[in-house]
N, C-alpha and C positions, 0 to 999 in steps of 0.2 A: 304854601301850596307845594303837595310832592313834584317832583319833575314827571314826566311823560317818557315812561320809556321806549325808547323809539330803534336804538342800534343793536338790542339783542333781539328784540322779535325780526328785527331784517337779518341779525346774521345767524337764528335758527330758521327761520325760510331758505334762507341761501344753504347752509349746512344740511337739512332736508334731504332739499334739493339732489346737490351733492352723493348725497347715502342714495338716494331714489337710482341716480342715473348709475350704481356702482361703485361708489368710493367706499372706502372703509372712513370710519367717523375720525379716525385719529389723522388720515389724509386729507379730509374732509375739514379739519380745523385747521390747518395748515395750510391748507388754498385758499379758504376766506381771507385768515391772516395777511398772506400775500397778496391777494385781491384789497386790502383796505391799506397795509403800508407800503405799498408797492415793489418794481423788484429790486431798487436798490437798497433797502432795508436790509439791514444785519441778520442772521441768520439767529440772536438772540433778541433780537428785537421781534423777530417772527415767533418765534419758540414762545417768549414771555403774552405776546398777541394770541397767537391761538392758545395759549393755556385761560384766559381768559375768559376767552370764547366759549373754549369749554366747560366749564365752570358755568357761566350764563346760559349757554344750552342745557345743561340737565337741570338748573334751576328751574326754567321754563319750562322742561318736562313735567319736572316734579310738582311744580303750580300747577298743571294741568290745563295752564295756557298753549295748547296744542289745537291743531283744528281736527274733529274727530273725538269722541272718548278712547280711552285708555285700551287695551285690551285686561281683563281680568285674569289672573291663574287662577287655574283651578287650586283648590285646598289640596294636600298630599293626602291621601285615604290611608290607613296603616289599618288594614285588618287583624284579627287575633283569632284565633282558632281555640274550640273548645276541646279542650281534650283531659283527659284524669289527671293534669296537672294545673287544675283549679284556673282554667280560662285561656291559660299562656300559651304563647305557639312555641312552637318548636325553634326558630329563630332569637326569640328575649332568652331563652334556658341555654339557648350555646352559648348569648353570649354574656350572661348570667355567669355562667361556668369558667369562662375564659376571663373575664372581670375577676371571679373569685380568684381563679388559678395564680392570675400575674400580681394580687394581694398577697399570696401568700406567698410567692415567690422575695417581693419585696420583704416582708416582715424574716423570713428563713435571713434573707442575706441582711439587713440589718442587724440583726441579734448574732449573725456570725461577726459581721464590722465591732459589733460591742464586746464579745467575746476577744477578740483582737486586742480593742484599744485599751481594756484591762490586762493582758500579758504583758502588752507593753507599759503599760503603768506601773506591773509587777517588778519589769526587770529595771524599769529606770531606778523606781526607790530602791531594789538591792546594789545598783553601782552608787546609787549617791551614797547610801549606808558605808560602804566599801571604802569612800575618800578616795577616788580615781581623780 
């Protein structure tokens, strides 16, 4: 029989809580922590506590064991515009162009890099020819 979990749904109520009245969550994991090992507790022992915590809190987000549904985002709308370039807005074709641009840029300087590494290929074999 699974256990009952019991100590992360009290410590995202308490963590909540916390956020509700003003904390930021990452302070907010950190007070609990102190609040459950007390304050003689090591400053890694608190560290490694609310890392915990936190971990277990977005768990329980993410189950959607919350009280309340979720909020939804909205989907991102990305419009296009019709125009005599067959649908495309004006935004995909810049950066269409600037995609293209830094392709070819890459391709110019690699085939100079190979142009390169054949001279020097050239001048190695005439020293070793040489017997230097």
């Amino acid at each position: 029989m699974p256990r009952t979990a019991v100590e992360g749904p009290a410590n995202h109520a308490r963590v909540t809580e916390l956020i509700a009245q003003g904390s930021k969550k990452s302070e907010a994991f950190v007070a609990v922590a102190r609040e459950i090992l007390g304050a003689s507790a090591s400053d890694e022992d608190v560290t490694k506590k609310a890392r915990s915590i936190s971990t277990n809190f977005y768990r329980i987000e993410r189950e959607g064991k919350t009280d309340g549904p979720k909020p939804v985002k909205p989907a991102k709308v990305v419009k296009a515009t019709a125009s005599e370039n067959g649908g495309y807005s004006g935004d995909v074709l810049s950066q269409l162009g600037q995609a293209k641009a830094a392709v070819d840029s890459a391709i110019a300087e690699a085939r100079n890099q190979a142009a390169e590494l054949d001279a020097l290929r050239k001048f190695k074999a005439g020293v070793e020819a040489l017997n230097i």
